[in-house]
C-alpha positions as CSV (number, residue, x, y, z in Angstrom):
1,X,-137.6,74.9,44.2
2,X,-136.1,72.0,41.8
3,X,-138.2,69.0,42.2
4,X,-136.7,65.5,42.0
5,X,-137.8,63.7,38.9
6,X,-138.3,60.8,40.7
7,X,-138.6,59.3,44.0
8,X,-135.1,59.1,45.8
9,X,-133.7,56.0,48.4
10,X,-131.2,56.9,50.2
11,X,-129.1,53.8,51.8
12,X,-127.1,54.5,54.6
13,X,-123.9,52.7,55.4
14,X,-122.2,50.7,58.1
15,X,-122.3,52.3,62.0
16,X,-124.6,54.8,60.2
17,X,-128.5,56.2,60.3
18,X,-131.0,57.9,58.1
19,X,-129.1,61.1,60.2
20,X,-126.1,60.3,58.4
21,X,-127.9,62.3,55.1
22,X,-129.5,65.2,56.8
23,X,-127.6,68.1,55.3
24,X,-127.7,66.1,51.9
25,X,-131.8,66.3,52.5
26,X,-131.7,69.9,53.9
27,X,-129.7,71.0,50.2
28,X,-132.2,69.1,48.1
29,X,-135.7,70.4,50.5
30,X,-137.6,68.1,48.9
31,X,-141.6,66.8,49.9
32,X,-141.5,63.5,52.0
33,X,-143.4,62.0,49.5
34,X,-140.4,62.1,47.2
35,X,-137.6,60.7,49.4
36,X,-137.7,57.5,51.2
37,X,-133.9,56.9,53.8
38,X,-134.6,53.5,55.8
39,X,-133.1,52.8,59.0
40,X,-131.2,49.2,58.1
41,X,-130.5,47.5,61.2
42,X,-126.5,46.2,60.5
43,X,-126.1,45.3,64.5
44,X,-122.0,46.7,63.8
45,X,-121.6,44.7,60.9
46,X,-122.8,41.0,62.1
47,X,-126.0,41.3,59.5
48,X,-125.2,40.1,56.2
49,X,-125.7,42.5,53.1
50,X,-128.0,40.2,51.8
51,X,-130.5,40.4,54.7
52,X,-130.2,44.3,54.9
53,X,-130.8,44.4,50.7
54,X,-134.4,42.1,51.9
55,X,-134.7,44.9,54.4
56,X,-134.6,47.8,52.0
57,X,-136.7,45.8,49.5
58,X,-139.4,45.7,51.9
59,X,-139.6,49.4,53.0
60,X,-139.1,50.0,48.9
61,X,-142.4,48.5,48.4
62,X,-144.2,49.5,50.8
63,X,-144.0,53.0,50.5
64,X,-143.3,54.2,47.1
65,X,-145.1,50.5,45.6
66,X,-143.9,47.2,43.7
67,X,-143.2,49.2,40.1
68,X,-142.9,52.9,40.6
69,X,-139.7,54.0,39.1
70,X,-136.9,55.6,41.6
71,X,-133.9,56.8,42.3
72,X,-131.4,54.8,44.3
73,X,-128.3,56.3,46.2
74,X,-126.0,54.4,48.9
75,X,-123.5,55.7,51.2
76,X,-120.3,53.7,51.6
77,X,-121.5,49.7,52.9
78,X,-124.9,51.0,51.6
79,X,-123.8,51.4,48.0
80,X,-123.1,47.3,48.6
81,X,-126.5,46.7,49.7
82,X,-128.3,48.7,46.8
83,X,-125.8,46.4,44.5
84,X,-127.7,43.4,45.9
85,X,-130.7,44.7,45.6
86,X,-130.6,46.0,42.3
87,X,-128.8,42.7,40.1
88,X,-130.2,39.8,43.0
89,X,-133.2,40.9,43.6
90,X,-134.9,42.8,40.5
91,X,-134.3,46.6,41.8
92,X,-133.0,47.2,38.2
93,X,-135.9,46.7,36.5
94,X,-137.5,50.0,37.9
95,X,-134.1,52.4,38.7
96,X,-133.5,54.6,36.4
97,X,-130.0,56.2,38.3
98,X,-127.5,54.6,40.6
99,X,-125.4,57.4,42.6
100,X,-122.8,55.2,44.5
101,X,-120.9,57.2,47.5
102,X,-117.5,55.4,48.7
103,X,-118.8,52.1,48.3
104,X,-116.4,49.0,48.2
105,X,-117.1,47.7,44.7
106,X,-113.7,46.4,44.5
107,X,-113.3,45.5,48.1
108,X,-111.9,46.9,50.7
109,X,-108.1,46.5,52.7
110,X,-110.1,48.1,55.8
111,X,-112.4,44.9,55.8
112,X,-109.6,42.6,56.1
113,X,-109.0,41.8,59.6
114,X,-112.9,41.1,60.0
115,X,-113.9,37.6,61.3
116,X,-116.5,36.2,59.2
117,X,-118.5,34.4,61.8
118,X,-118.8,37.4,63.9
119,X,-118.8,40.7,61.5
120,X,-120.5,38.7,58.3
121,X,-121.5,42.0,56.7
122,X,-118.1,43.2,57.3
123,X,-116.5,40.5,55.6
124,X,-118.3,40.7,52.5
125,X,-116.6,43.8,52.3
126,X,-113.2,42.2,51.9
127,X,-110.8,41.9,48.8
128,X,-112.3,39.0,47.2
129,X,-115.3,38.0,48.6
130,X,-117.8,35.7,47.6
131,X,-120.3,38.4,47.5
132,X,-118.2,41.0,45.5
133,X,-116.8,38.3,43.2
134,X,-120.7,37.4,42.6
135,X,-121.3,41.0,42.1
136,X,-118.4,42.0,39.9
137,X,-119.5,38.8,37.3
138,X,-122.7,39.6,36.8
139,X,-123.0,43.1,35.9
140,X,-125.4,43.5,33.3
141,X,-128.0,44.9,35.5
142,X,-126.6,47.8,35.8
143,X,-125.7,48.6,32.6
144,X,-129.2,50.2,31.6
145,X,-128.9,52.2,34.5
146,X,-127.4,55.7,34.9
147,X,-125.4,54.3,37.8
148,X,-122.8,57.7,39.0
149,X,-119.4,56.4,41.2
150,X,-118.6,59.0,43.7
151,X,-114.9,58.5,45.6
152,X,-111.7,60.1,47.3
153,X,-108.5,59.2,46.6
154,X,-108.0,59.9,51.0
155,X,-110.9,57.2,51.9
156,X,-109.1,55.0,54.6
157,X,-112.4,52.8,55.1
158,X,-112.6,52.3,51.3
159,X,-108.5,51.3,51.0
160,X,-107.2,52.7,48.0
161,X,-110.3,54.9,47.1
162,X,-110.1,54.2,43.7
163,X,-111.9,50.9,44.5
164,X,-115.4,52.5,45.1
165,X,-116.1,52.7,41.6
166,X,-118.5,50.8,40.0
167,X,-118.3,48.8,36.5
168,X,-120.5,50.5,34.6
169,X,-121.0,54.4,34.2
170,X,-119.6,58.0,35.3
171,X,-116.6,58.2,37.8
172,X,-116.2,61.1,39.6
173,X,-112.9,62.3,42.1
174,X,-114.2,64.3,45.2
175,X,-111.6,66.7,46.1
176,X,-112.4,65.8,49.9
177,X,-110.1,64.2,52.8
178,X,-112.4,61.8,54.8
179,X,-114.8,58.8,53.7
180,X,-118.1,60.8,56.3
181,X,-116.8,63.9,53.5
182,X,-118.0,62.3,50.9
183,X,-121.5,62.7,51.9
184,X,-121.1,65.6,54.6
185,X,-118.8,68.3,52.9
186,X,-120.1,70.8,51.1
187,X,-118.1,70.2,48.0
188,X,-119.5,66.7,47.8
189,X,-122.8,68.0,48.4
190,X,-123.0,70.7,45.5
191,X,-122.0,68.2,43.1
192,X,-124.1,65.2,44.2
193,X,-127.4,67.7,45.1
194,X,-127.0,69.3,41.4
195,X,-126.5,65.2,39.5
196,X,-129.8,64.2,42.0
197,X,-132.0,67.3,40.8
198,X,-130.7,67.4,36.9
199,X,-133.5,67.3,35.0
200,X,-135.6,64.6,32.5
201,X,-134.0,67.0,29.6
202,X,-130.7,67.1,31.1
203,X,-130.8,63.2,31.4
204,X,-131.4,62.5,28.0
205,X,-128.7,64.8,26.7
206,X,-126.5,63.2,29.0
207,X,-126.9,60.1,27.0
């Protein structure tokens, strides 16, 4: 069995659980010890990303410590809350790889319609937003990261797909139909289980 070189958080997105990455777990069988997938309490979008990303910082810390080195991947709104968490609150400074799944980077047309003092999670997600704009000017935390931008050209909650790539690193084109593809197809799963388990060696000739 491959082992992860590192421990591995996996951020689930909106409407979404830990559940959401079962078969991604089943493909990579790895020890509990290595893999750490937080339920984030969104309440259907009226929690902010800000107060999830304090949410995932906690459960960070208290299982896998305040320095150990990890792993970080986010599904769709959670590739928005590891974003916060990373460049706001100092995840950067121990993640070595950012695997981003169909995460509005850019924004999203889907968000749009979202009232802000209802759904304020939702409409951080928007073309334009505060948080995005905040994001998308300060991105030199991420740059000494190995951060990995997964997307379909198809996703209709990430409107046009294209915008779920990050500004720094690799950008990859899943030949899937449907955002829940991204992280439930076996396609998407045989490249994203063989980037997660590549080893130390395989990382530095990647660089």
């Amino acid at each position: 069995m491959d082992i992860l070189s590192r421990p591995l958080v996996l951020v689930h997105g909106l409407w979404n659980t830990p559940r959401l990455f079962s078969r991604l777990l089943a493909t990579l069988n790895q020890p509990d010890h290595l893999v750490l997938a937080p339920y984030l309490p969104h309440q259907l979008g009226r929690k902010s990303i800000r107060y999830l990303a304090k949410e995932l910082d906690s459960q960070i810390n208290e299982k896998f410590g305040f320095s150990l080195p990890i792993d970080i991947l986010g599904f769709s709104m959670g590739g928005l809350i590891s974003r916060v968490w990373l460049q706001e609150m100092g995840g950067f400074k121990r993640t070595r790889r950012f695997f981003s799944i169909g995460s509005p980077h850019q924004g999203t047309l889907t968000a749009q319609i979202a009232p802000a003092f209802i759904f304020a999670g939702i409409a951080e997600m928007k073309l334009g937003s505060l948080l995005i704009e905040s994001l998308n000017k300060n991105p030199l935390d991420l740059s000494n990261i190995d951060c990995r931008s997964y997307f379909t050209f198809w996703d209709l909650m990430v409107f046009p797909g294209n915008r779920a790539v990050l500004p720094y690193g690799t950008c990859v084109s899943v030949p899937v139909l449907t955002h829940k593809d991204l992280i439930k197809h076996s396609r998407s799963l045989s490249l994203i289980s063989k980037d997660l388990l590549l080893t130390r060696n395989d990382e530095l000739k990647l660089l």
